[in-house]
ZAPAVEX-943151 format. One record per residue (C-alpha): residue in three letters; z, y, x. Coordinates in pm, whole numbers, padded with zeros to 5 digits. Each point is the difference from the previous one (the first is absolute). Layout:
N
> r, pz, py, px
> ALA, Z, Y, X;
...
This chain:
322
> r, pz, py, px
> UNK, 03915, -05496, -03947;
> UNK, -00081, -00279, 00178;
> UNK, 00265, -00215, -00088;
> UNK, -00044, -00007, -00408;
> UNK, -00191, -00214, -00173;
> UNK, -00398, 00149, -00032;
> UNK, -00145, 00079, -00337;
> UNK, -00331, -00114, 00130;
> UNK, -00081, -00238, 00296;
> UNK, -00357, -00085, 00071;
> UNK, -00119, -00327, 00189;
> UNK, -00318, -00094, 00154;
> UNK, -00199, 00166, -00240;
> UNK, -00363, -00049, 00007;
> UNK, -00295, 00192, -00200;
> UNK, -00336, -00093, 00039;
> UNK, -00365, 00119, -00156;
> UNK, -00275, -00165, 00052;
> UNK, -00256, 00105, 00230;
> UNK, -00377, -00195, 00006;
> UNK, -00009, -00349, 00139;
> UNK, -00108, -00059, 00316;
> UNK, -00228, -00274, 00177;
> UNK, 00057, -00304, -00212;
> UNK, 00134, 00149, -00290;
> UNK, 00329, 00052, 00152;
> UNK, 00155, 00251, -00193;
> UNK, 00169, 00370, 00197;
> UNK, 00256, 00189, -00104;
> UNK, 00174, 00349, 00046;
> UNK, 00309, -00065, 00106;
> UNK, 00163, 00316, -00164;
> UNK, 00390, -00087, 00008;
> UNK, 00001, -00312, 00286;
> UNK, 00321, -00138, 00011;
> UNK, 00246, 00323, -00061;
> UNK, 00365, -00031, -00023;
> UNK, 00237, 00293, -00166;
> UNK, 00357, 00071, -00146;
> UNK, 00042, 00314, -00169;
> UNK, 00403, 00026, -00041;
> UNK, 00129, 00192, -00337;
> UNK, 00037, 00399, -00010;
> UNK, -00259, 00072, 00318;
> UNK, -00337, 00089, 00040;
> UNK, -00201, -00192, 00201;
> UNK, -00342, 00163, 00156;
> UNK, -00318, -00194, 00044;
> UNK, -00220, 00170, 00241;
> UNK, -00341, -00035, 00118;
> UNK, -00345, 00068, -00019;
> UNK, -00283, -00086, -00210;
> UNK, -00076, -00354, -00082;
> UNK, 00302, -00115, 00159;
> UNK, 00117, -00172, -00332;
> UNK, 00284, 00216, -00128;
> UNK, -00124, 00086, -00329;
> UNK, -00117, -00408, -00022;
> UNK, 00421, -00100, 00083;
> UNK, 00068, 00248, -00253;
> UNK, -00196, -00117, -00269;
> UNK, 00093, -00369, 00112;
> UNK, 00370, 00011, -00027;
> UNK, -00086, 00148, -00380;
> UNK, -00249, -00302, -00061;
> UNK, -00274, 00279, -00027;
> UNK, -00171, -00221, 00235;
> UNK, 00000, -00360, 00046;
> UNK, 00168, -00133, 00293;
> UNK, -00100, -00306, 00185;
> UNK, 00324, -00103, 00146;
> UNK, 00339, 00081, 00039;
> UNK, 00349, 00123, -00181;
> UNK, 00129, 00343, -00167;
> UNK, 00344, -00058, -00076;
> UNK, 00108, 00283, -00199;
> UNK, 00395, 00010, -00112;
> UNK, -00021, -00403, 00118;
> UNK, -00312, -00112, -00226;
> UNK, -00366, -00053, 00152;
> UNK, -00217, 00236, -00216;
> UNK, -00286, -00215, 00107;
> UNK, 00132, -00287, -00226;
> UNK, 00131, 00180, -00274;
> UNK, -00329, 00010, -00327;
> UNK, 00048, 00179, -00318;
> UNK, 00340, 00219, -00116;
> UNK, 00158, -00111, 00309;
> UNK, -00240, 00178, 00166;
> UNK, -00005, 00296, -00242;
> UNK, 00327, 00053, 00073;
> UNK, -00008, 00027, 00378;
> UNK, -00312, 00223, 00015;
> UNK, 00275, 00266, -00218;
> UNK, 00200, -00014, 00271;
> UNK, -00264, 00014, 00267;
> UNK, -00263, 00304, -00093;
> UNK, -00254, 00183, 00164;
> UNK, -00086, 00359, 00057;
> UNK, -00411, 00006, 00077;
> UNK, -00165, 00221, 00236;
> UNK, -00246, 00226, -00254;
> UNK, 00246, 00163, -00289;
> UNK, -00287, 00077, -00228;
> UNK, -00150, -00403, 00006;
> UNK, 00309, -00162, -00093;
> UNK, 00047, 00249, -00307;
> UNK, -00197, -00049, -00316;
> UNK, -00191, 00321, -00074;
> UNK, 00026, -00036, -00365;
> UNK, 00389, -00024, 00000;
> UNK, 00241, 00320, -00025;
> UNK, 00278, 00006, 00253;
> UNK, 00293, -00117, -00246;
> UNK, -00208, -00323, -00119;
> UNK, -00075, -00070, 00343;
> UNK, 00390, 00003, 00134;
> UNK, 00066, -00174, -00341;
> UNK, -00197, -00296, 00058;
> UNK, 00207, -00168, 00206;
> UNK, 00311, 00064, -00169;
> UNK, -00105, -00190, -00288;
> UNK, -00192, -00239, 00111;
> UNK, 00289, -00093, 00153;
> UNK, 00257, 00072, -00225;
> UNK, 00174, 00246, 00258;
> UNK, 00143, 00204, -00275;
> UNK, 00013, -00005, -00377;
> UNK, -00292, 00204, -00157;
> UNK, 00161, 00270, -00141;
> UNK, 00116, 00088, 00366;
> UNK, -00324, -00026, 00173;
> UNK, -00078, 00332, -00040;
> UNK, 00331, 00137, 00180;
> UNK, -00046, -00250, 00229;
> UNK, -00356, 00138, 00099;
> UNK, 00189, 00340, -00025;
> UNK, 00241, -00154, 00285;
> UNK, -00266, -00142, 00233;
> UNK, -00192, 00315, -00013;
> UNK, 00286, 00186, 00115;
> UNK, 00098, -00238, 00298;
> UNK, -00385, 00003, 00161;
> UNK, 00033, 00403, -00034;
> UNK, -00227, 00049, -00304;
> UNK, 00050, 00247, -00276;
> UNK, 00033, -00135, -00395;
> UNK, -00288, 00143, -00080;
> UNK, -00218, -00209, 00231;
> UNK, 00085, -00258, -00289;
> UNK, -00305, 00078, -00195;
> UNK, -00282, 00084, 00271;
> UNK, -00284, -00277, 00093;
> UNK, -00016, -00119, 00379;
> UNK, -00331, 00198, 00045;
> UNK, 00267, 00326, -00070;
> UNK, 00188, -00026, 00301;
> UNK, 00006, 00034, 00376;
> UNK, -00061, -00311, 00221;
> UNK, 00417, 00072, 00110;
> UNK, 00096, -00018, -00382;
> UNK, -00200, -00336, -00086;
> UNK, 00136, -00156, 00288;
> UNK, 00370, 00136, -00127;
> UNK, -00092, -00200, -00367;
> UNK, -00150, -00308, 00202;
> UNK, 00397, 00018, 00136;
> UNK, 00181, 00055, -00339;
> UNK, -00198, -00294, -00145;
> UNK, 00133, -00191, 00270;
> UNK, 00333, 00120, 00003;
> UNK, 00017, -00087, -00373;
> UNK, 00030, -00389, 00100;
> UNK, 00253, 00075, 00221;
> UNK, -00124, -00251, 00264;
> UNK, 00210, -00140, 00270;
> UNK, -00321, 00018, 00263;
> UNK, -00283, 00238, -00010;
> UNK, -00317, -00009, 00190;
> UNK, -00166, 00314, 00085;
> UNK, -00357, -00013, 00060;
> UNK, -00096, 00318, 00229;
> UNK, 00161, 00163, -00266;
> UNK, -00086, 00325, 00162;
> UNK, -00352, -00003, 00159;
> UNK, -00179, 00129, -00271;
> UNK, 00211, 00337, 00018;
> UNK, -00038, 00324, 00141;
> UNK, 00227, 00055, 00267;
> UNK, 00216, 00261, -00205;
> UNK, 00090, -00255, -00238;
> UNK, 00085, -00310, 00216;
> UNK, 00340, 00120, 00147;
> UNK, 00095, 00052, -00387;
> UNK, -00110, -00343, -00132;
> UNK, 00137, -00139, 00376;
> UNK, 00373, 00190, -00062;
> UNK, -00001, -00105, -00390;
> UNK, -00048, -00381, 00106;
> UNK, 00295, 00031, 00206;
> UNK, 00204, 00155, -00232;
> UNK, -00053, -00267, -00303;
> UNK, 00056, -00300, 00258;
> UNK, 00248, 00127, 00107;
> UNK, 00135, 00106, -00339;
> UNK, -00084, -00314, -00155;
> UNK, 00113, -00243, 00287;
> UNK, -00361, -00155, 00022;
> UNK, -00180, -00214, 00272;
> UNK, -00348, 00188, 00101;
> UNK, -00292, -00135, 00181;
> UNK, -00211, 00274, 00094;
> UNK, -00321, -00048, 00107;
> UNK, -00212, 00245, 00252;
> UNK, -00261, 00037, 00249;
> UNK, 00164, 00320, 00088;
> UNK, 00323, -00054, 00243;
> UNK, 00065, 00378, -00024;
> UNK, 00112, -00076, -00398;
> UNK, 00133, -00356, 00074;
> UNK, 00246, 00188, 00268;
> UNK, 00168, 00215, -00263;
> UNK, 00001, -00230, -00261;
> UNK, 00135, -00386, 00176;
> UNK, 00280, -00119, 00110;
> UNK, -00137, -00312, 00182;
> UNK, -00358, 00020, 00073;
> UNK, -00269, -00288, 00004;
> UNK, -00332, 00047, 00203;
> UNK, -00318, -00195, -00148;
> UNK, -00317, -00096, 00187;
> UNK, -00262, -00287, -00052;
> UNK, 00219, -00152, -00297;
> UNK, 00320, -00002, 00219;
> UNK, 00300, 00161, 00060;
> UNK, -00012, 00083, 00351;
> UNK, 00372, 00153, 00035;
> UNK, 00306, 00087, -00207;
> UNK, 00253, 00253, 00070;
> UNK, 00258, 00295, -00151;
> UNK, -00226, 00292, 00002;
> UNK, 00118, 00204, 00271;
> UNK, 00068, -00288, 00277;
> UNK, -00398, -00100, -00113;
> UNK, -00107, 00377, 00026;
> UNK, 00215, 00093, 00297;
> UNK, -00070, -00361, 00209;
> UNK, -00301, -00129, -00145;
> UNK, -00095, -00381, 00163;
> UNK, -00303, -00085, -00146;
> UNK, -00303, 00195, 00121;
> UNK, -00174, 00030, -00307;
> UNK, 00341, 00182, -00083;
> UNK, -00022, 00224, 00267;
> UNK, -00346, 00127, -00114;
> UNK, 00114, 00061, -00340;
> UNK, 00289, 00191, 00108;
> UNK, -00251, 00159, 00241;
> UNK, -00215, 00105, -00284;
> UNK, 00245, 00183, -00193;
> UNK, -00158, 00354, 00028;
> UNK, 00163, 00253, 00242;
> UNK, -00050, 00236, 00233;
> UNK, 00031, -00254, 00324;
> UNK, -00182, -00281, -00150;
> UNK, -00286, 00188, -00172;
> UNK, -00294, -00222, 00158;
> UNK, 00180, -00327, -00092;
> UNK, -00120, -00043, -00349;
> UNK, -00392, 00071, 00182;
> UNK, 00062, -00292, 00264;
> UNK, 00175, -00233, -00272;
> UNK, -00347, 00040, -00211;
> UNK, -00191, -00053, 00305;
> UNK, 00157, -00328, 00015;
> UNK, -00014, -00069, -00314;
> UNK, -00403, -00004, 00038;
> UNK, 00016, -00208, 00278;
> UNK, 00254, -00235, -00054;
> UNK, -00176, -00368, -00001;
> UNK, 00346, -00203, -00167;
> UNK, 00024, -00303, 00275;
> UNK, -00147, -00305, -00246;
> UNK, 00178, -00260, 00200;
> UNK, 00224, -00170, -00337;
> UNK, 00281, 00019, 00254;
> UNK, -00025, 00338, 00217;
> UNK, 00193, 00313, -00143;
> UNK, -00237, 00194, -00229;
> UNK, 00090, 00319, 00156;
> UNK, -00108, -00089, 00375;
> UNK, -00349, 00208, -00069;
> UNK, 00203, 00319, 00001;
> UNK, 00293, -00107, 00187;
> UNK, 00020, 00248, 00347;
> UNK, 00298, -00312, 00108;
> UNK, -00173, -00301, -00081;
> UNK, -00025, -00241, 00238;
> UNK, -00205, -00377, 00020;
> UNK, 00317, -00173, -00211;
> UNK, -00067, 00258, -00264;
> UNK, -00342, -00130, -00063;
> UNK, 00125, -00383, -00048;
> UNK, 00309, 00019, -00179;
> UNK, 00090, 00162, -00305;
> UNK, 00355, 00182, 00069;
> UNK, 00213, -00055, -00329;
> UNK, 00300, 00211, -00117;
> UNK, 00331, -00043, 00212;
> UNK, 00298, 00180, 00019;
> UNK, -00001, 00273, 00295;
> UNK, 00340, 00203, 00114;
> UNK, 00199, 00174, -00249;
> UNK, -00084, -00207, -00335;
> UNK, -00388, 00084, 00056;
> UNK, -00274, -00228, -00035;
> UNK, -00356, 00008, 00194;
> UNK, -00350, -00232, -00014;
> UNK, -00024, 00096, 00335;
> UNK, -00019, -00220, 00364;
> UNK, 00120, 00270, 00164;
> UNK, 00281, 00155, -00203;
């Protein structure tokens, strides 16, 4: 996998929002995504982890052009989507699409089911028109949806069933790349392992490139092959999943991992909160942003930023110390 060429390949890419001036009308900024570099290679799913405000769903919705970037490249099948405008870009967000967190937002209310998986198809020209309607038929069948559900309104179904449309509507594109937004979170627990399983199945089915997006390391585990850890607009390490879950090196790693629930660790999640509330991010522009939390920092930590470098084993670590 690591020898073929990547269907995407991020560089350096920057997103920044605005944030007050300060004294002398200096403007601030939230550094959302600061300086992240990616490859997601073709047929694999790639899991970005981390937790709140960390700046996944921002890298997300920046790769897409959702949100402006300030700086950087997406090369995606060898053309920077940042300079492509009009039908070029059209064309690229087809291939690249996105499967939001909340089912029921990204749905119009006043839409039955077959107009809503239709859409696409011709907006697009997918199919002729007089095969639309098998091809809704078809798309139904592959997210595990009766016929039937053809003619109900979103407000008709289960939070597990809208999310299982929100896929057929994407699936209709047939994209190369799909991003997928904590594409479980708003689900009972009953119903994630089925949307979870029926992800796998269509990329795998399909031969598609996933980027799956989570807070939740539990879900990333099952679902990734290579995993990417977020924090403070970075990537902070890169492995396969089980070297990463097995040998973590970063030690904001290790507390994730940690806080997966369990028997053993069941007072993690408590202590990783507790830090939470107390952590005071170092503001030196150079230290490493997680040195306020950081049981292994030492006095280097607090002056210089440690960037992504390649560790033992093809994994890579912002870490002085790994």
């Amino acid at each position: 996998m690591q020898n073929q060429s990547p269907l995407l390949v991020v560089k350096n890419l920057k997103t920044y929002f605005p944030s007050g001036k300060a004294w002398f009308g200096k403007q601030n900024y939230i550094k959302a995504v600061d300086g992240v570099s990616l490859r997601i290679n073709r047929n694999e799913i790639i899991g970005l982890v981390g937790e709140s405000g960390s700046g996944k769903t921002t890298l997300g919705r920046s790769i897409l052009r959702l949100t402006a970037s300030n700086q950087g490249e997406i090369i995606f099948k060898g053309n920077d989507i940042l300079a492509l405008k009009g039908s070029a870009l059209r064309a690229i967000r087809k291939e690249i699409q996105l499967i939001f967190q909340d089912p029921y937002a990204s749905l119009s209310p006043r839409l039955q089911i077959r107009k809503l998986i239709a859409e696409p198809l011709l907006l697009h020209n997918i199919v002729p028109e007089a095969m639309v309607d098998q091809r809704v038929s078809e798309l139904l069948e592959e997210v595990g949806l009766e016929n039937y559900f053809k003619d109900r309104y979103p407000h008709e179904m289960s939070g597990g069933q809208r999310q299982r449309i929100a896929i057929a509507r994407v699936l209709a594109l047939q994209p190369e790349l799909i991003i997928a937004d904590e594409p479980v979170s708003a689900l009972d627990v009953s119903v994630t392992a089925q949307i979870l399983n029926l992800l796998k199945e269509i990329q795998k089915k399909n031969s598609m490139s996933v980027l799956f997006i989570s807070h939740d390391l539990k879900v990333i585990a099952h679902m990734a092959d290579r995993i990417l850890v977020m924090y403070a607009g970075r990537i902070i390490e890169e492995g396969m999943t089980q070297d990463l879950l097995t040998h973590p090196l970063h030690p904001y790693t290790k507390l994730l991992i940690a806080s997966i629930p369990s028997y053993e660790n069941r007072n993690t999640t408590r202590r990783i909160n507790q830090q939470k509330k107390s952590d005071q991010q170092y503001s030196a522009k150079n230290g490493c942003p997680f040195v306020g939390r950081c049981a292994e920092a030492q006095s280097v930590c607090k002056q210089i930023y440690p960037h992504l470098k390649e560790s033992k084993g093809n994994r890579f670590v912002a870490c002085h110390f790994n």
